[in-house]
C-alpha positions in Angstrom: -27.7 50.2 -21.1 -25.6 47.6 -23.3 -27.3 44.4 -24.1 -25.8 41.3 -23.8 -22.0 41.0 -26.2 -22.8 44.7 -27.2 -19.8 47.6 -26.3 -20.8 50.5 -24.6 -20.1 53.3 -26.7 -18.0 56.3 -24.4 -18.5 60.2 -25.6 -15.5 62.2 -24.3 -16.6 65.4 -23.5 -16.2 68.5 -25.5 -14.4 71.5 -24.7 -12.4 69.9 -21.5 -8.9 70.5 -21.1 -6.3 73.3 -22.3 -6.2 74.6 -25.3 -3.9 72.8 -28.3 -0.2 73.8 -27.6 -0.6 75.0 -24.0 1.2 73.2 -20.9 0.8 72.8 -17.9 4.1 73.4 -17.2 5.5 77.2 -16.6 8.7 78.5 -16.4 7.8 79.4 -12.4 10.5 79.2 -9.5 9.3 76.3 -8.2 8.9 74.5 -11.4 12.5 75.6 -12.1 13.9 74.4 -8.7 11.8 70.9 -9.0 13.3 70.4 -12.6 17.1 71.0 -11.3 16.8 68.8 -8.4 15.5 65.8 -10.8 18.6 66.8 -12.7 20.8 66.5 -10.3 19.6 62.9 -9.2 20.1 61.9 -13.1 16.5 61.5 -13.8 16.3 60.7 -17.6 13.9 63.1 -19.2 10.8 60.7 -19.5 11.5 60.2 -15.5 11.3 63.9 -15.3 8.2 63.9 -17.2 6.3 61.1 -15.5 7.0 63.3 -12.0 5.9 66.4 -13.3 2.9 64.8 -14.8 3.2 65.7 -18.8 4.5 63.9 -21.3 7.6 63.1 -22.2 7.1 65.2 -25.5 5.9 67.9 -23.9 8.6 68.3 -21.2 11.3 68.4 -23.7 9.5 71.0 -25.9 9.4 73.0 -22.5 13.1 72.7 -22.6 13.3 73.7 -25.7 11.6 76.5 -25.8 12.2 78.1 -22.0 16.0 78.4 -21.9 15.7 79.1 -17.5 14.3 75.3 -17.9 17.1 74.2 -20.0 19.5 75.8 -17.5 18.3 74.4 -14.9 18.0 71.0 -16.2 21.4 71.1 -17.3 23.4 72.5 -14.1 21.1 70.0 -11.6 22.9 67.2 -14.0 26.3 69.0 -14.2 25.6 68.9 -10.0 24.6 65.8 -9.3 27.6 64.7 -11.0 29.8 66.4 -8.9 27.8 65.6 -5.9 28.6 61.8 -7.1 32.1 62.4 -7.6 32.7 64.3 -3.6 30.7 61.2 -2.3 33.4 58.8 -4.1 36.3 60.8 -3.3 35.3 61.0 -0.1 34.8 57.0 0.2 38.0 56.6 -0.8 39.9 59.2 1.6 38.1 57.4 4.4 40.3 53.8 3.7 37.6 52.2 1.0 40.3 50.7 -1.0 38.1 49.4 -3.9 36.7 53.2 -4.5 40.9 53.7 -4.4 41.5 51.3 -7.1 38.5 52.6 -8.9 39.0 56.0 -8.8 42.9 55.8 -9.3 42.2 53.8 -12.7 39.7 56.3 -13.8 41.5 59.4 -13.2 45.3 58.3 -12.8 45.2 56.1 -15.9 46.5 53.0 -13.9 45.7 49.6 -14.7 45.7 46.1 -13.5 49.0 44.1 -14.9 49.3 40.1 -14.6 52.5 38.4 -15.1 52.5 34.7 -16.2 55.6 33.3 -16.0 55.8 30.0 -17.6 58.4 27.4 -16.1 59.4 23.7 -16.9 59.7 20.7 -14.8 60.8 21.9 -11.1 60.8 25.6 -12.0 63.6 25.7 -14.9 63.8 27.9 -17.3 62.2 26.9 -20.9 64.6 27.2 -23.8 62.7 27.3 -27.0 63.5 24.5 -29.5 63.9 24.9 -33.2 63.8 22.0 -35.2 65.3 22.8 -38.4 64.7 19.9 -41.3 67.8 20.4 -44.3 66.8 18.0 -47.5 67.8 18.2 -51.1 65.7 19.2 -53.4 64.2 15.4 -55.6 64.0 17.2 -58.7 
């Protein structure tokens, strides 16, 4: 026991754990399915990570080196994308006329336009003046 203002000194055991470059992680069915479905919802690797319980580092040397994984990980993005994309197309079929807009400037190219049309006292038009100033040169 410590005295008083003195640190207790902690021995990690020896031996516990895997070995050095083992993971976890294999390349099984379910790992595979689990990885695709954080995909799809857009998980960012390190979320993918924290879920599986590894480290971020360690998850994307398992995509690295397991090409399955990499698929996977991959098409559950390329999904969830598309997933996104049905849901807003679908909002929009069903009358949501901001998802319209959205949508139309996205994929139609259109755009907002504002006219300002500039008048002068009780709506006349404005006629530009030029003041032009002729002098003779002093020299």
């Amino acid at each position: 026991m410590p005295l008083d203002g003195e640190a207790e000194e902690i021995s990690e055991p020896r031996g516990v754990g895997r070995p050095l470059g083992t993971t976890k992680l294999q390349p099984t069915e379910e790992t595979l399915k689990q990885i695709e479905g954080l995909a799809r919802i857009q998980c960012t690797q390190r979320e993918a990570a924290a879920v599986l319980r590894v480290h971020r580092d360690t998850f994307a040397n398992f995509l690295n080196t397991h090409e399955k994984a990499l698929e996977a990980w991959e098409n559950g993005l390329e999904q969830g994308k598309a997933s996104l994309r049905r849901l807003q197309y679908k909002n929009a079929e069903n009358g949501n006329a901001t998802m319209q807009v959205w949508l139309g400037k996205q994929w139609l190219d259109q755009t907002d336009k504002s006219y300002q049309e500039i008048a002068g006292k009780d709506g006349a038009t404005l006629v530009p003046a030029i003041n032009v100033t002729v002098g003779r040169d002093q020299s």
